[in-house]
N, CA, C and O atoms as a printed pandas DataFrame, in Angstrom:
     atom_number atom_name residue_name chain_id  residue_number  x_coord  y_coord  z_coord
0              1         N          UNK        A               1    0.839   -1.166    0.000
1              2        CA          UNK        A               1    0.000    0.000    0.000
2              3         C          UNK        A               1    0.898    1.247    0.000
3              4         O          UNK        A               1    1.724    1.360    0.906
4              5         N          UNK        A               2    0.764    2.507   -1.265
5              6        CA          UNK        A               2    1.388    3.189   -0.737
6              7         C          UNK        A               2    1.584    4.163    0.298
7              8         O          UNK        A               2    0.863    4.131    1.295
8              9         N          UNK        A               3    2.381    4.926    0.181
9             10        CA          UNK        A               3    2.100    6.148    1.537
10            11         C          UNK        A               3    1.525    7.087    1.096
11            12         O          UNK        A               3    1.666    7.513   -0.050
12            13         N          UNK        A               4    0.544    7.696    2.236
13            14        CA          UNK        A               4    0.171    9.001    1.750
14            15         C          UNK        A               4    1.431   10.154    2.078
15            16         O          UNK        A               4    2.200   10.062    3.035
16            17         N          UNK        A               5    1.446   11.347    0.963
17            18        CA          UNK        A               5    2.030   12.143    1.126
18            19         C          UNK        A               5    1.614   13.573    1.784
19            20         O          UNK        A               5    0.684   14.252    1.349
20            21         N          UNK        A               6    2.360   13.908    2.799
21            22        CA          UNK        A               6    2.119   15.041    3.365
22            23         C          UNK        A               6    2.646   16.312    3.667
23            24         O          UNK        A               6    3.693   16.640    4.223
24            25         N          UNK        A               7    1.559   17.073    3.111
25            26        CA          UNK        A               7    2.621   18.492    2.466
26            27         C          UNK        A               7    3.625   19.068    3.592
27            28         O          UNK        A               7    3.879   18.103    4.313
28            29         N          UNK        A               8    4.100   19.858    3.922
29            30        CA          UNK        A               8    5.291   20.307    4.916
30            31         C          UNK        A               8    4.434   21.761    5.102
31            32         O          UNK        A               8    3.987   22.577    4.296
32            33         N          UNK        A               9    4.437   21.646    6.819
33            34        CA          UNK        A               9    4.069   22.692    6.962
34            35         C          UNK        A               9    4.749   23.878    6.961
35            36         O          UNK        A               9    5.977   23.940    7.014
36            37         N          UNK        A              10    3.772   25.146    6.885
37            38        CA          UNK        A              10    4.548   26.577    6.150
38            39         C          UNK        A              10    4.444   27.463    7.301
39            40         O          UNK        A              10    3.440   28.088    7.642
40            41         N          UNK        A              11    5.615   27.450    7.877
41            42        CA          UNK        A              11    6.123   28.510    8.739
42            43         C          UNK        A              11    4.797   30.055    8.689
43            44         O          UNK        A              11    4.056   30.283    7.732
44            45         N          UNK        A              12    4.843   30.712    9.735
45            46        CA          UNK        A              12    4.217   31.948    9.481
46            47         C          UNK        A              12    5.340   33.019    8.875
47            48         O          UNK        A              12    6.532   33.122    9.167
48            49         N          UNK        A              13    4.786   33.544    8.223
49            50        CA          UNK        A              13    5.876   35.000    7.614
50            51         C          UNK        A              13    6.496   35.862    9.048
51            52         O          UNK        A              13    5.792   36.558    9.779
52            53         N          UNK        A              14    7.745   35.656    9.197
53            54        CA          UNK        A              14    7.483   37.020   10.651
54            55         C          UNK        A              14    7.501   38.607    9.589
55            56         O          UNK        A              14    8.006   39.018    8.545
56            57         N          UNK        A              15    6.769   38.980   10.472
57            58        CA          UNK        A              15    7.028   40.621   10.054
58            59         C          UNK        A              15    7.352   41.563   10.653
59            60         O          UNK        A              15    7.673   41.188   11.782
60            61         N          UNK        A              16    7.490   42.907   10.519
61            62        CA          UNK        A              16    8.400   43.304   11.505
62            63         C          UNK        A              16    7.432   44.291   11.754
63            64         O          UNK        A              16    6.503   44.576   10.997
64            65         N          UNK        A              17    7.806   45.054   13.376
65            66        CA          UNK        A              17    6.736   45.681   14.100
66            67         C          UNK        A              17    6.640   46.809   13.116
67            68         O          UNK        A              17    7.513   47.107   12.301
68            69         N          UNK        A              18    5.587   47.351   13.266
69            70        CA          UNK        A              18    5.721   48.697   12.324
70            71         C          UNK        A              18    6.247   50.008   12.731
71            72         O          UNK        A              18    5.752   50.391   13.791
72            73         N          UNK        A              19    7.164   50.869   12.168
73            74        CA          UNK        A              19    7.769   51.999   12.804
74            75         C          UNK        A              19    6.768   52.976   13.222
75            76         O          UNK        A              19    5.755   53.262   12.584
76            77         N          UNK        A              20    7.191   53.543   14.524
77            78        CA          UNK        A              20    6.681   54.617   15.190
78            79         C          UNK        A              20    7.683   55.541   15.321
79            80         O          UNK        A              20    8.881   55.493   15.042
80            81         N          UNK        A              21    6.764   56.656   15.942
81            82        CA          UNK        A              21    7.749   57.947   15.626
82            83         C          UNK        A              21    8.027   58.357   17.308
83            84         O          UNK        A              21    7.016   58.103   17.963
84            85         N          UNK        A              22    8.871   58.784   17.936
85            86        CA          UNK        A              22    9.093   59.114   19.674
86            87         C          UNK        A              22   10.388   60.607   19.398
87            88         O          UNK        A              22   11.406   60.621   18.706
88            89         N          UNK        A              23    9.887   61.491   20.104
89            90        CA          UNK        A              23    9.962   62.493   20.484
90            91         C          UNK        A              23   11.162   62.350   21.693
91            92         O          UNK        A              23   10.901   61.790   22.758
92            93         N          UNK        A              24   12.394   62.874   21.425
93            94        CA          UNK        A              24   13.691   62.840   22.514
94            95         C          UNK        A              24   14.007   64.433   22.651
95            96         O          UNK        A              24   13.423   65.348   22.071
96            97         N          UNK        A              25   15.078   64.517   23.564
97            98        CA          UNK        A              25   15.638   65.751   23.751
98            99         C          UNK        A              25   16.579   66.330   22.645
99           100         O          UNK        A              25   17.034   67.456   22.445
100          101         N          UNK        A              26   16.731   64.776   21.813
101          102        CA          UNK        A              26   17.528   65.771   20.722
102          103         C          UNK        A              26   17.144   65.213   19.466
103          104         O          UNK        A              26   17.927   64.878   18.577
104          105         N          UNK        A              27   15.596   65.110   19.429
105          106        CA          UNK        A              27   14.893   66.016   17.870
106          107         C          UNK        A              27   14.037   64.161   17.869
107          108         O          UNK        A              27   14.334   63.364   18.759
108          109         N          UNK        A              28   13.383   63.921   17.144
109          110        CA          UNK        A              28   12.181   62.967   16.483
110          111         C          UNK        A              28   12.770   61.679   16.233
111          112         O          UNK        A              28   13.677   61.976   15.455
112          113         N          UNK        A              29   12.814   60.669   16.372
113          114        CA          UNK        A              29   13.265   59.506   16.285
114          115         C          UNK        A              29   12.169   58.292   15.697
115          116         O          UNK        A              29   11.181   57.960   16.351
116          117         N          UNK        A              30   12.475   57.761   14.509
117          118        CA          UNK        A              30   12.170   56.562   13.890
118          119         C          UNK        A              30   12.246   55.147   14.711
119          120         O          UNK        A              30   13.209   54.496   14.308
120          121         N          UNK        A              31   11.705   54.655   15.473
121          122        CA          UNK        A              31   12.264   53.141   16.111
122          123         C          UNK        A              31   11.243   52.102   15.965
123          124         O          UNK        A              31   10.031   52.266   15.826
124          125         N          UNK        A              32   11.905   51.013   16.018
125          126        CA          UNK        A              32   10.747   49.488   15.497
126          127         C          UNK        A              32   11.575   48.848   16.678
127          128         O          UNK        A              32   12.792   48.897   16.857
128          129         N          UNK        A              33   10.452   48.141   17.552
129          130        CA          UNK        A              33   10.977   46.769   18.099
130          131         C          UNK        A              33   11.692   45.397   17.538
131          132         O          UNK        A              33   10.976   44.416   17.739
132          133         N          UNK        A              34   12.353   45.238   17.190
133          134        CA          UNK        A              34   12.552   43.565   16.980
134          135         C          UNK        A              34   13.007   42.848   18.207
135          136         O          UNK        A              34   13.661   43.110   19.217
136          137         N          UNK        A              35   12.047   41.288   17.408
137          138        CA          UNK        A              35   12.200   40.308   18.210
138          139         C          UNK        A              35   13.666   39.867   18.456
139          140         O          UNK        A              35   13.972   39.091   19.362
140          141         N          UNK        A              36   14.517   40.394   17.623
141          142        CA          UNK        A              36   16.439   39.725   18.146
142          143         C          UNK        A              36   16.867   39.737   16.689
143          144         O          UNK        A              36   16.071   40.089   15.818
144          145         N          UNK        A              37   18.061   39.375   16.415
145          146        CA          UNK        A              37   18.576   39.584   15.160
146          147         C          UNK        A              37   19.681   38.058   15.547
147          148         O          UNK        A              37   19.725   37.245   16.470
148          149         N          UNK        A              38   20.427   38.270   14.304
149          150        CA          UNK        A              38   21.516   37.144   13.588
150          151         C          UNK        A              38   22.869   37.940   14.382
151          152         O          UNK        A              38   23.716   37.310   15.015
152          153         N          UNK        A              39   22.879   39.214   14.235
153          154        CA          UNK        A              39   24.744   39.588   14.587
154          155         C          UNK        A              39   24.107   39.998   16.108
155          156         O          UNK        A              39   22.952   40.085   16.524
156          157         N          UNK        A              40   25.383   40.199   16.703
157          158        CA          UNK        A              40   25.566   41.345   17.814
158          159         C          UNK        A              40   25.893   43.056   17.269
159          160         O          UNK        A              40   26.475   43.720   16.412
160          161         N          UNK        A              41   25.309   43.114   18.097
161          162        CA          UNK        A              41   25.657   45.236   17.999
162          163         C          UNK        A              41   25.720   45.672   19.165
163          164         O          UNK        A              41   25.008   45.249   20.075
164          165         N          UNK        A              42   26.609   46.603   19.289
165          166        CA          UNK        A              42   26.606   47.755   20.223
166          167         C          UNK        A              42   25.735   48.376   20.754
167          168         O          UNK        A              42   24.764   48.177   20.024
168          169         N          UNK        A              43   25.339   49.193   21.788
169          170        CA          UNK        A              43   24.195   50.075   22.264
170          171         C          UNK        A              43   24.761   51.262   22.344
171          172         O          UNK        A              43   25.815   51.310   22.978
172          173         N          UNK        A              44   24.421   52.073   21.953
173          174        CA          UNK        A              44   25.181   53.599   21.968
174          175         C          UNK        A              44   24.512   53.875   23.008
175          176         O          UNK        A              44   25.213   54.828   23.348
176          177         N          UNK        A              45   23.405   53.805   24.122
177          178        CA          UNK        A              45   23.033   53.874   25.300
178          179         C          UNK        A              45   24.079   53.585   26.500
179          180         O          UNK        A              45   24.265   54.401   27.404
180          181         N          UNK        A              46   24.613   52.582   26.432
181          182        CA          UNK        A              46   25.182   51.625   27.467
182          183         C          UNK        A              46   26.801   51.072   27.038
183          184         O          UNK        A              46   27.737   50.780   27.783
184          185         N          UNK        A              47   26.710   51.062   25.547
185          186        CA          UNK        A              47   28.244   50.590   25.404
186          187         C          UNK        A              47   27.973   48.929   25.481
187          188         O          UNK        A              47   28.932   48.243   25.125
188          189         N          UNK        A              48   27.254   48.508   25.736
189          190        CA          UNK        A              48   27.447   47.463   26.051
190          191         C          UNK        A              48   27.223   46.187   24.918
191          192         O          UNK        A              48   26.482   46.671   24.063
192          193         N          UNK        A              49   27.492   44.993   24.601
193          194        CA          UNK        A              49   26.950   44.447   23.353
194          195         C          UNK        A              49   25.366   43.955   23.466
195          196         O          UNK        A              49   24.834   43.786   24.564
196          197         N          UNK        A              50   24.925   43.821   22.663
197          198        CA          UNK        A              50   23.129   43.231   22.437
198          199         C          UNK        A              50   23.336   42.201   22.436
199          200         O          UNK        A              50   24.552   42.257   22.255
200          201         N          UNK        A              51   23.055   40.926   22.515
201          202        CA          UNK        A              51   23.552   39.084   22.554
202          203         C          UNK        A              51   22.395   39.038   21.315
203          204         O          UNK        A              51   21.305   39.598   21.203
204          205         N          UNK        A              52   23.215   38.017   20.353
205          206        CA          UNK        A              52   22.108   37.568   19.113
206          207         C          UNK        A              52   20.931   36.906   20.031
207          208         O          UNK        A              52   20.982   36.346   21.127
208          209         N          UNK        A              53   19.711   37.233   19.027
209          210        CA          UNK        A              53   18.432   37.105   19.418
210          211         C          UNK        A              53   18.028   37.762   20.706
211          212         O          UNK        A              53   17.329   37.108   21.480
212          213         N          UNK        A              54   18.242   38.484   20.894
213          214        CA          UNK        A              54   17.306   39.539   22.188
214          215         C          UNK        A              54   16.735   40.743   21.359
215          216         O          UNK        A              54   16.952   41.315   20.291
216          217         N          UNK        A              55   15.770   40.826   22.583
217          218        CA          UNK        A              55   15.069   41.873   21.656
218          219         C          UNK        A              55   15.458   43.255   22.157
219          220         O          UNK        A              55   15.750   43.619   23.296
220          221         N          UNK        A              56   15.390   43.880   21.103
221          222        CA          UNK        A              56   15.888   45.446   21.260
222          223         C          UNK        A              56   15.163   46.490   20.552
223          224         O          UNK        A              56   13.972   46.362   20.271
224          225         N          UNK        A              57   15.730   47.342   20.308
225          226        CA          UNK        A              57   14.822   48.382   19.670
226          227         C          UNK        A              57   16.168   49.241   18.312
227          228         O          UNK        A              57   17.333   49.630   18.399
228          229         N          UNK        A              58   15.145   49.184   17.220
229          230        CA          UNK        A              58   16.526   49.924   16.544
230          231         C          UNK        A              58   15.440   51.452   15.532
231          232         O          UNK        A              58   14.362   51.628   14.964
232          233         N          UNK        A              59   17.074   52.386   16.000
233          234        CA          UNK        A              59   16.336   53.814   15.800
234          235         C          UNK        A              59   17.565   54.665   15.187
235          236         O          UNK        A              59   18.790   54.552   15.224
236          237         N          UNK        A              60   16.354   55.867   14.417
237          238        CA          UNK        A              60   16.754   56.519   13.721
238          239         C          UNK        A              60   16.089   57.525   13.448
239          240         O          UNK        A              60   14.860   57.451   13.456
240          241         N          UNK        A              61   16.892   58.980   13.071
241          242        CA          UNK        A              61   16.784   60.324   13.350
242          243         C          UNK        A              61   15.446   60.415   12.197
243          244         O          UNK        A              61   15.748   59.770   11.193
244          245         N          UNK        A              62   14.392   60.894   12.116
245          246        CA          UNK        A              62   13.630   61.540   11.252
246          247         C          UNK        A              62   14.202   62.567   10.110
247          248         O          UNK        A              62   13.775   62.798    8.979
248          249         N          UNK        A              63   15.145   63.013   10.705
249          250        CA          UNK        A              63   15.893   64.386    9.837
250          251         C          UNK        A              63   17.226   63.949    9.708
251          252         O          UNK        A              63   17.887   64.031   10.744
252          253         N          UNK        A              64   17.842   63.471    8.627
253          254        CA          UNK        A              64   19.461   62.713    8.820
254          255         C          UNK        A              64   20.062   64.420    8.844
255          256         O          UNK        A              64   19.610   65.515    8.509
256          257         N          UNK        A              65   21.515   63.822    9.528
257          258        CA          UNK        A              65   22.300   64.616    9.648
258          259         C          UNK        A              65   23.031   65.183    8.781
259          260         O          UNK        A              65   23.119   64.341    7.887
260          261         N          UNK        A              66   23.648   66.134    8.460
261          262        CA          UNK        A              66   24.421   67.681    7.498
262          263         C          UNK        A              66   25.277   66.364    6.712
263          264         O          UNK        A              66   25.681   66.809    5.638
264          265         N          UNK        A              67   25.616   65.165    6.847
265          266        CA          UNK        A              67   26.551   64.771    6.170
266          267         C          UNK        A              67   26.089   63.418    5.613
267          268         O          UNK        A              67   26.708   62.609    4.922
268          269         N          UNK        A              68   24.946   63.388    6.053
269          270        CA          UNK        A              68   24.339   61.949    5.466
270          271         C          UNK        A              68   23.784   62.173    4.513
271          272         O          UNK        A              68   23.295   63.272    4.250
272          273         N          UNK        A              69   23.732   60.871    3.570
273          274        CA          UNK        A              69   23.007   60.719    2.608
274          275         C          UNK        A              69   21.499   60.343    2.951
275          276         O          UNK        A              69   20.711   60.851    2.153
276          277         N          UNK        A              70   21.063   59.769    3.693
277          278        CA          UNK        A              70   20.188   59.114    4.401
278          279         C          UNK        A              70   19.744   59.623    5.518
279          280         O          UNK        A              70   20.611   60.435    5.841
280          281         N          UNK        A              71   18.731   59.638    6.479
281          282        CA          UNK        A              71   18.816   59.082    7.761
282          283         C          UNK        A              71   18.650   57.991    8.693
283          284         O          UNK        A              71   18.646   57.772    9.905
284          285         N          UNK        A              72   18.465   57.174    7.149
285          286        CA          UNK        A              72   18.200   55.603    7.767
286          287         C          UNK        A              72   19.370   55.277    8.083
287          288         O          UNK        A              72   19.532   54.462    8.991
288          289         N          UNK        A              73   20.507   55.862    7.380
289          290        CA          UNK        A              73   22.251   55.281    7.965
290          291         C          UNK        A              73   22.791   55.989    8.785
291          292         O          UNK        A              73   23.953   56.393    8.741
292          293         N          UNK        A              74   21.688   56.279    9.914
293          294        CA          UNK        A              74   22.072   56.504   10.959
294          295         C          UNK        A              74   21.500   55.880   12.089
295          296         O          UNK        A              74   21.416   56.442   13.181
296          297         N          UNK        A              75   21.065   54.621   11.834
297          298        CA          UNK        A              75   19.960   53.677   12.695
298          299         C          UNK        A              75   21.034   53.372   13.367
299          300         O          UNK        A              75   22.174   53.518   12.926
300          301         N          UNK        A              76   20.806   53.018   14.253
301          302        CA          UNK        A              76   21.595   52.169   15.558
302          303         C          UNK        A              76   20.460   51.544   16.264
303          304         O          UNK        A              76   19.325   51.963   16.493
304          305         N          UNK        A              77   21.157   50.240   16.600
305          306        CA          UNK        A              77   19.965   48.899   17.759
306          307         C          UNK        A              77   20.904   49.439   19.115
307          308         O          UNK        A              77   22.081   49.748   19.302
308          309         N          UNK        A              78   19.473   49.343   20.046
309          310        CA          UNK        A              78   19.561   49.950   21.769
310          311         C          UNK        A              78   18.826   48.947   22.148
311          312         O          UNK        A              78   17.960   48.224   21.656
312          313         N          UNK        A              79   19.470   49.094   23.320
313          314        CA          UNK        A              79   18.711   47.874   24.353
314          315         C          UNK        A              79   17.664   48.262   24.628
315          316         O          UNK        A              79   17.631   49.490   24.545
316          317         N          UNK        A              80   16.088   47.521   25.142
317          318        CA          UNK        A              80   15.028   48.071   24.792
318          319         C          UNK        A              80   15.283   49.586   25.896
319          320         O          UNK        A              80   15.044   50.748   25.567
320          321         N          UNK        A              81   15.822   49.107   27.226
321          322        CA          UNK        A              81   15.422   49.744   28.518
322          323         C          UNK        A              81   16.617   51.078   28.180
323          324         O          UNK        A              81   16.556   51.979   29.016
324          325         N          UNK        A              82   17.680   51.280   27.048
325          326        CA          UNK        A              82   18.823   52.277   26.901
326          327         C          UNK        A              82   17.720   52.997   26.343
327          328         O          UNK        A              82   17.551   54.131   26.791
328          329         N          UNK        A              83   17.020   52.630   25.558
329          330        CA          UNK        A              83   15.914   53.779   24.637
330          331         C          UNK        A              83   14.746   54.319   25.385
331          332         O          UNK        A              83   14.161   55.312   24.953
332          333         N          UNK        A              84   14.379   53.741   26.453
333          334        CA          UNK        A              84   13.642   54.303   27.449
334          335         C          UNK        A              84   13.915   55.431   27.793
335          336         O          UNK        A              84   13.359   56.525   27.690
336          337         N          UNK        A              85   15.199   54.922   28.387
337          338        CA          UNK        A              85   15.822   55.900   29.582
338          339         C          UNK        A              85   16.818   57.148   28.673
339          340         O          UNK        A              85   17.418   58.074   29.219
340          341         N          UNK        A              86   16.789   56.898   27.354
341          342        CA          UNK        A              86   17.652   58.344   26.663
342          343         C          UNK        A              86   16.625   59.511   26.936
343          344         O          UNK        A              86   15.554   59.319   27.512
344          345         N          UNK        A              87   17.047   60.732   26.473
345          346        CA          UNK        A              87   16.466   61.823   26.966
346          347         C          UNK        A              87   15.737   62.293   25.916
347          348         O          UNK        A              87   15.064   63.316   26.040
């Protein structure tokens, strides 16, 4: 008798939180939660490294700076609680 075949189940799509906009002491900020990433990064909050897969928060200026092309290339990932506590 043969076997029945059975399709492989299909992962859900992750997607990513949608950007919001937060108001600091030094001007409008772009940031999305993620659930953790593949590399490590730095926290310009704390100095300290992010460990792959934790979740953090990664942000960026609304208005890039006098020398950027962008202001998305000026995103940096913060630990959730460094982005709290910035001013």
């Amino acid at each position: 008798m043969p076997r029945r075949r059975v399709a492989p189940r299909q992962r859900p799509v992750a997607r990513p939180m949608p950007d919001r906009v937060e108001t600091k002491a030094d001007g409008d900020w772009h940031f999305r939660a993620l659930r953790g990433s593949s590399k490590t990064y730095r926290c310009p909050g704390c100095g300290q490294l992010i460990a792959i897969a934790t979740p953090h928060v990664v942000a960026w200026p609304v208005e890039k700076a006098l020398l950027s092309e962008a202001a998305i290339d000026e995103r940096r990932h913060w630990h959730s609680a460094c982005w709290t506590r910035k001013h």
